[in-house]
Each structure stands twice: as structure tokens, then as C-alpha cells.
KOLRO-712314 format. One record per residue (C-alpha): residue number from 0; x, y, z. Coordinates in Angstrom, 3 decimals. Layout:
BEGIN
<rec><nulum>NUM</nulum><u>X</u><v>Y</v><w>Z</w></rec>
...
This chain:
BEGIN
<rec><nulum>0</nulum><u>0.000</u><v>0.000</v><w>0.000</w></rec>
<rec><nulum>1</nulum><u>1.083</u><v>3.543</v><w>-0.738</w></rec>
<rec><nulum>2</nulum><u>-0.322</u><v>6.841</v><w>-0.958</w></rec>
<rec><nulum>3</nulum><u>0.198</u><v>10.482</v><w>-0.238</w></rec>
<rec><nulum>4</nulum><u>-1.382</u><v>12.506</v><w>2.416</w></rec>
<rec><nulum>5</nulum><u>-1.501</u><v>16.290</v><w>3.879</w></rec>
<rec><nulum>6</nulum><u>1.092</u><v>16.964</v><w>7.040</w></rec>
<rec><nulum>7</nulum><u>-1.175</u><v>17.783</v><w>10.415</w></rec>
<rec><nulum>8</nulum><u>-2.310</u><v>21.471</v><w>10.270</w></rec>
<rec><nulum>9</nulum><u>-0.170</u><v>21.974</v><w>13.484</w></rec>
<rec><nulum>10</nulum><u>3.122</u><v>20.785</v><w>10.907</w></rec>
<rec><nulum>11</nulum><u>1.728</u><v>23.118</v><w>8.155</w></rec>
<rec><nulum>12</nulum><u>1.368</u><v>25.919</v><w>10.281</w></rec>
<rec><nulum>13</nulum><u>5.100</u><v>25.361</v><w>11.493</w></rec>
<rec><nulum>14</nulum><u>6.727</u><v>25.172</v><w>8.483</w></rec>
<rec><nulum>15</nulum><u>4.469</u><v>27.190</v><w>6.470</w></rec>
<rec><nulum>16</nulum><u>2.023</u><v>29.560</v><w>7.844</w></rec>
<rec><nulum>17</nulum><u>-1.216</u><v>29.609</v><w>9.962</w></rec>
<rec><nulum>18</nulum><u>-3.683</u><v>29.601</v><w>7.071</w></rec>
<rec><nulum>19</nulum><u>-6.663</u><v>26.870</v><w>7.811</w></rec>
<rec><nulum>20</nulum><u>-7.596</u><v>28.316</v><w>3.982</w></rec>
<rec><nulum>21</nulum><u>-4.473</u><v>27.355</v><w>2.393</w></rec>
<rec><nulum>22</nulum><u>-4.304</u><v>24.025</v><w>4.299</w></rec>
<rec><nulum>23</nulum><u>-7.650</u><v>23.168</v><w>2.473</w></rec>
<rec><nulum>24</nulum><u>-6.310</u><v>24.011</v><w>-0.575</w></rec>
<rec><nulum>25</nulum><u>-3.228</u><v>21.394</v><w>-0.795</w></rec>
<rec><nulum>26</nulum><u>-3.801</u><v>19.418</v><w>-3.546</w></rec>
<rec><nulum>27</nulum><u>-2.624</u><v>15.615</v><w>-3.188</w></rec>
<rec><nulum>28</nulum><u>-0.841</u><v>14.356</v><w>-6.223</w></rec>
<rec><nulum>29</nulum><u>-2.895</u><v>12.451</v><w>-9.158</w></rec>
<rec><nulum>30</nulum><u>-1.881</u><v>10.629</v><w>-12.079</w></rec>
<rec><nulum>31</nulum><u>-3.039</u><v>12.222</v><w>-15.641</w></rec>
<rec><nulum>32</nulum><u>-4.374</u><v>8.846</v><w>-16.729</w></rec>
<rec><nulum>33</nulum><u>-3.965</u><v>4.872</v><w>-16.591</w></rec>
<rec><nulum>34</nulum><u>-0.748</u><v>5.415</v><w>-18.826</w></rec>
<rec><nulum>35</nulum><u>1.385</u><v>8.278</v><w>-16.861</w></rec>
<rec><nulum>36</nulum><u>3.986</u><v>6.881</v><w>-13.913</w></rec>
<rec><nulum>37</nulum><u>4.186</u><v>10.072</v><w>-12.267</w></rec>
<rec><nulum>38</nulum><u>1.692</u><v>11.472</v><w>-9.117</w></rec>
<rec><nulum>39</nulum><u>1.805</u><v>15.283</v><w>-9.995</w></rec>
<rec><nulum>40</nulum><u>3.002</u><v>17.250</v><w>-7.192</w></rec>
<rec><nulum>41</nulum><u>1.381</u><v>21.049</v><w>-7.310</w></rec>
<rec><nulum>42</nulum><u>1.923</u><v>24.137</v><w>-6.272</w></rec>
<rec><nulum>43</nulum><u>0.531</u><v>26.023</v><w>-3.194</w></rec>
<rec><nulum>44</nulum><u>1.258</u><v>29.808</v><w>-3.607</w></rec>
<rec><nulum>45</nulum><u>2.329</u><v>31.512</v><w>-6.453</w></rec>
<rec><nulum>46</nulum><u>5.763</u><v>31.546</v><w>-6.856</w></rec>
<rec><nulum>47</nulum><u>8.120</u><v>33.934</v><w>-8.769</w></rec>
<rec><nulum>48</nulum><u>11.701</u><v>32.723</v><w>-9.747</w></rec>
<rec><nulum>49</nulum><u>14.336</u><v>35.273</v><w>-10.679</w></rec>
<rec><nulum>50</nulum><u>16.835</u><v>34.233</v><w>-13.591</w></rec>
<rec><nulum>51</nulum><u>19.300</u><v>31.466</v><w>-11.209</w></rec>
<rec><nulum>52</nulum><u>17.355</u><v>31.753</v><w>-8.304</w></rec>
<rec><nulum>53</nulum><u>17.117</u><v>28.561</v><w>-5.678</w></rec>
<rec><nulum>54</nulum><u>13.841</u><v>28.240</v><w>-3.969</w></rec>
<rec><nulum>55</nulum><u>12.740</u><v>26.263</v><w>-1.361</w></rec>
<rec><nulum>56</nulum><u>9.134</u><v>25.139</v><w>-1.872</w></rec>
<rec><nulum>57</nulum><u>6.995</u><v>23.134</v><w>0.707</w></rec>
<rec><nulum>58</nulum><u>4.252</u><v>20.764</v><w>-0.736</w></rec>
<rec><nulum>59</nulum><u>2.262</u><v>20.743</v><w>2.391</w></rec>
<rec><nulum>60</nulum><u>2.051</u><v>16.577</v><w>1.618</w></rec>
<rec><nulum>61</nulum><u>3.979</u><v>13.197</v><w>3.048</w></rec>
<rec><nulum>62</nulum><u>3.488</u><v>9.690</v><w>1.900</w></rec>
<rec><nulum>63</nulum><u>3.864</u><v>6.139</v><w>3.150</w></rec>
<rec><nulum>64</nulum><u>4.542</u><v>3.087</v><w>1.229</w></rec>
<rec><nulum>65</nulum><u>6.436</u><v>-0.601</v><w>1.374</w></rec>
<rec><nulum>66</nulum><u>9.492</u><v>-0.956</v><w>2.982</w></rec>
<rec><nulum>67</nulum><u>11.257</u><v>-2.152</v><w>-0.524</w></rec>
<rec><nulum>68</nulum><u>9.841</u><v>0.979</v><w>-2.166</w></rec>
<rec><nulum>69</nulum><u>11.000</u><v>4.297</v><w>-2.634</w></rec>
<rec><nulum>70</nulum><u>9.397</u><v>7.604</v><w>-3.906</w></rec>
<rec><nulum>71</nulum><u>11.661</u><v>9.810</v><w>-6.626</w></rec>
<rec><nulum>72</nulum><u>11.001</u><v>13.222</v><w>-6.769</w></rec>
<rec><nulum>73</nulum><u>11.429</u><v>14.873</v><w>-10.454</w></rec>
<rec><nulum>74</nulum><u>10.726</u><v>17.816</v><w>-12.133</w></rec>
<rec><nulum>75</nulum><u>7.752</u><v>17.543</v><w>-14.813</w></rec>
<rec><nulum>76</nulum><u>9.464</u><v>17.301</v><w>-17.951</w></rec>
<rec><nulum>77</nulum><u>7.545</u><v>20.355</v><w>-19.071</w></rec>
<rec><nulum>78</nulum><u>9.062</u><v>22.611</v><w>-16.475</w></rec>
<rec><nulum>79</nulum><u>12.671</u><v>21.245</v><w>-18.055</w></rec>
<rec><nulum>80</nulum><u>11.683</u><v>21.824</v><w>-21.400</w></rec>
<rec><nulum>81</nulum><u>10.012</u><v>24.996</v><w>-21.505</w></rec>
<rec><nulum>82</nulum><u>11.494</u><v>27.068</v><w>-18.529</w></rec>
<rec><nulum>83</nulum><u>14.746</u><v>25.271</v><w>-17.658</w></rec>
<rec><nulum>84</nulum><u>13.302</u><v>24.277</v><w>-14.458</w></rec>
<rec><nulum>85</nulum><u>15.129</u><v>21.645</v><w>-12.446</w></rec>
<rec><nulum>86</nulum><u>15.340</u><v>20.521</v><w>-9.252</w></rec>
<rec><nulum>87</nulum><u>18.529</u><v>20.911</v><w>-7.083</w></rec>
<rec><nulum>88</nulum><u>19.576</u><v>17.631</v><w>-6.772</w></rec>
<rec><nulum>89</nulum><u>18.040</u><v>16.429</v><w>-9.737</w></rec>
<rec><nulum>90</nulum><u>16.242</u><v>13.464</v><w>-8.173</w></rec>
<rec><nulum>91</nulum><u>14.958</u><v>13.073</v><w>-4.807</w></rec>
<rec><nulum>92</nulum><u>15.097</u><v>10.115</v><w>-2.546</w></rec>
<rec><nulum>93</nulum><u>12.116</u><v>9.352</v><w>-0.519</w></rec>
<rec><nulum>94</nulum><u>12.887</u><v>6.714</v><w>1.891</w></rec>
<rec><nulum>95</nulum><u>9.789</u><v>5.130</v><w>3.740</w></rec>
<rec><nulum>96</nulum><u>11.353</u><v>5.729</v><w>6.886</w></rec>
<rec><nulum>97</nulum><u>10.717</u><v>9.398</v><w>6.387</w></rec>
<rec><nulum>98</nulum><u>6.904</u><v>9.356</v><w>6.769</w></rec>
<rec><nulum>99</nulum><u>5.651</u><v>10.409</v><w>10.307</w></rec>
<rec><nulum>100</nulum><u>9.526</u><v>11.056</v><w>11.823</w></rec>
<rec><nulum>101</nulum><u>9.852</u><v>13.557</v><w>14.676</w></rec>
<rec><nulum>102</nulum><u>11.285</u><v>16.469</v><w>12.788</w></rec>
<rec><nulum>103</nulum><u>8.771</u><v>17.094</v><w>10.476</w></rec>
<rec><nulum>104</nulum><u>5.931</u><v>13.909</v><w>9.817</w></rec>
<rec><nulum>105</nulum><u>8.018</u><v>13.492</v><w>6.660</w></rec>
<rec><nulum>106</nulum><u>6.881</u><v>16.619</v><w>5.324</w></rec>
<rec><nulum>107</nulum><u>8.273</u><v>16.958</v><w>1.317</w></rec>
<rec><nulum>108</nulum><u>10.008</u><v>20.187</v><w>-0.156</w></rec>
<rec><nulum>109</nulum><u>10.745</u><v>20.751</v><w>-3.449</w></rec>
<rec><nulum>110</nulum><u>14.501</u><v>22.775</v><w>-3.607</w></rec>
<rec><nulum>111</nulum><u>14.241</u><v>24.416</v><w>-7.325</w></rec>
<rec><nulum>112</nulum><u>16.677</u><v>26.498</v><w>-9.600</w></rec>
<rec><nulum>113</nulum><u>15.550</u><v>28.539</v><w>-12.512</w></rec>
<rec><nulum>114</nulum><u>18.304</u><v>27.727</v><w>-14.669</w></rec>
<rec><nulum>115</nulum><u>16.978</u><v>29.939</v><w>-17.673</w></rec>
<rec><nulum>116</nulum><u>17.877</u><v>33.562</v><w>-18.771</w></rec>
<rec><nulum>117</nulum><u>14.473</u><v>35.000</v><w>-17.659</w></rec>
<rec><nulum>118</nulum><u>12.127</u><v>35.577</v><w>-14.715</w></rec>
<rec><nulum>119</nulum><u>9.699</u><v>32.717</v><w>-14.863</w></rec>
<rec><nulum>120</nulum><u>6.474</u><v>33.041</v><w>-12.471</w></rec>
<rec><nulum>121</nulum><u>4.033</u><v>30.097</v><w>-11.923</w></rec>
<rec><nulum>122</nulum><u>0.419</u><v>30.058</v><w>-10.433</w></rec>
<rec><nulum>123</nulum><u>-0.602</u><v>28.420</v><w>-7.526</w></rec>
<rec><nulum>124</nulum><u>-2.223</u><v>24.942</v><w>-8.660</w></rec>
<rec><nulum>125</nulum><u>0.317</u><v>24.674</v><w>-11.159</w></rec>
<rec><nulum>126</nulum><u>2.110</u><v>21.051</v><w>-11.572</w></rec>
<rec><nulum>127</nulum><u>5.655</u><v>21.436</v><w>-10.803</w></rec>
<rec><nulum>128</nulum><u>7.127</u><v>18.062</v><w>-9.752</w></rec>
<rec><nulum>129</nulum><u>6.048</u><v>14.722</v><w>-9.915</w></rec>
<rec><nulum>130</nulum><u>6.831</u><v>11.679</v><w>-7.754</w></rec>
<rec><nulum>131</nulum><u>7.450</u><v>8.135</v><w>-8.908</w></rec>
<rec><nulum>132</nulum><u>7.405</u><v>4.979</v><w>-6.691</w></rec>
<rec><nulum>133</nulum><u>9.849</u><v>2.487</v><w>-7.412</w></rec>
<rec><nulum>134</nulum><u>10.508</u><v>-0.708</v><w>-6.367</w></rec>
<rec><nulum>135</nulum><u>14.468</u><v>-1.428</v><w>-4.898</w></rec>
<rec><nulum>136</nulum><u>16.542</u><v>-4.225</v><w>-4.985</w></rec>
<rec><nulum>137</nulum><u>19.344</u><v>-4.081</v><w>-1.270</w></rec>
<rec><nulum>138</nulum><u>22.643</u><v>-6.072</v><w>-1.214</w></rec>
<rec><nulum>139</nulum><u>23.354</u><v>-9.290</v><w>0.788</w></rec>
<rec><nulum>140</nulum><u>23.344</u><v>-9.079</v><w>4.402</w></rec>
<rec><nulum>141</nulum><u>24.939</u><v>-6.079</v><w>4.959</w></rec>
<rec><nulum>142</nulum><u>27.518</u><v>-7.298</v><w>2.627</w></rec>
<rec><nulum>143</nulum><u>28.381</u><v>-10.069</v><w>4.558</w></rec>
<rec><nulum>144</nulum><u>28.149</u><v>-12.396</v><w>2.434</w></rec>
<rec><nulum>145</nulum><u>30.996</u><v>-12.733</v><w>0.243</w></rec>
<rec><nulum>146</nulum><u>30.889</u><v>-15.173</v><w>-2.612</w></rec>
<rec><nulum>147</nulum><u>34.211</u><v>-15.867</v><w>-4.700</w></rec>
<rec><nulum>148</nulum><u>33.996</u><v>-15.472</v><w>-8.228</w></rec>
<rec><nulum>149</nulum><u>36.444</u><v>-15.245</v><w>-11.251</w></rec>
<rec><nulum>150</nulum><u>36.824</u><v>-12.635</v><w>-12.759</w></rec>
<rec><nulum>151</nulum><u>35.599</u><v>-12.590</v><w>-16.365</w></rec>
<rec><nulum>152</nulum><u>37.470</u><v>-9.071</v><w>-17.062</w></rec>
């Protein structure tokens, strides 16, 4: 089972603001259709991003899901193509042990950089990021395990 979720209106109001309005308004993420992999991951304000500027953007959401799962964070590929959008670290790592942890329920922020020569701004609403659950394959036993093989190189 996975799925995403708002933080507590006592998280939102910590790392965001005390607005029971804007709470309401968080949109959690959707697929376009049957076909797309992505959850879009949208907006709440309006945000304005100055040619190179780094923002830090809450999404007012967390998720849970399988222990053998993980949730990447990307950039639509519209934001890429059109505005030279990214994301700061290009991909985010989700790990399930983030949901519902003491520092902030698992509480997901989007870190972006406006990498083209112009101010860009973007509504509120507006589809930004999308997240991607994967499944994930671990090693042996902490690596303990250590089987002898020739090499073949």
C-alpha cells in the first residue's frame, strides 16, 4: 500500500504559515491517466523565480509506502523543457522511513533552480514536480556475504 497525504495542520502551520484556507487548498498528487507513472506534485502559492534563483518550496504533503519501495522526486518534464526548471539535486530520494519522523511527519520540499535567462512566475495549482514509486533491490546481508567469483574481465 502507498499513498500520499496532507502533514497535520499543526506541521503546516510550522513550516508554512497559519492559514486553515491554504491548508484546504493542498492538492494531493494524481496521475493524468492509466498510462502516466508520475503522481503530480502542485503548487501552493504563487511563486516567482528570478533568472538562477534557488527556492525552497513546501508541498504541504507526506506519503507512506512498502518498505522495498522508494518515492523519486522529479521535475515535470515540461518545467525542463520549456522554462529550464530543475530541481537541485536532480532526483529526490524518498525513503519510507521518512513518513511520520519527529522532525517534520516526513513533510516533502521541493529545492528548485531557474536555470533559464528570464524571470519565470508560476500560479498556484500549477504542476511542478512529480513523484514516482519504485521498487528497490538491497545487497546481501549487509555485505556479509561474500561469494568468490572469477573474474571474467
Amino acid at each position: 500500500m502507498r499513498d500520499f497525504e496532507k502533514i497535520s495542520f499543526k506541521q503546516f502551520v510550522k513550516d508554512i504559515k497559519n492559514d486553515i484556507r491554504l491548508y484546504n487548498d493542498i492538492k494531493i498528487p494524481q496521475r493524468d491517466s492509466d498510462y502516466t507513472a508520475g503522481y503530480d506534485i502542485y503548487l501552493l502559492e504563487d511563486i516567482k523565480l528570478e533568472k538562477n534563483e534557488i527556492k525552497k518550496i513546501p508541498t504541504g504533503l507526506k506519503c507512506y509506502f512498502g518498505k522495498d519501495e522508494v518515492l523519486l522526486l522529479v521535475v515535470r518534464s515540461s518545467m525542463g523543457f520549456k522554462y529550464n526548471i530543475r530541481l537541485c539535486n536532480q532526483v529526490g530520494v524518498i525513503d519510507a522511513d521518512y513518513y511520520n519522523n519527529e522532525d517534520n511527519e516526513g513533510h516533502i520540499w521541493l529545492r528548485v533552480q531557474n536555470e533559464g535567462d528570464k524571470t519565470i512566475e508560476f500560479k498556484k495549482g500549477k504542476a511542478i514536480a512529480q513523484g514516482i514509486f519504485m521498487k528497490y533491490l538491497t545487497t546481501n546481508s549487509n555485505n556479509t556475504l561474500k561469494l568468490k567469483r572469477k573474474s571474467t574481465y
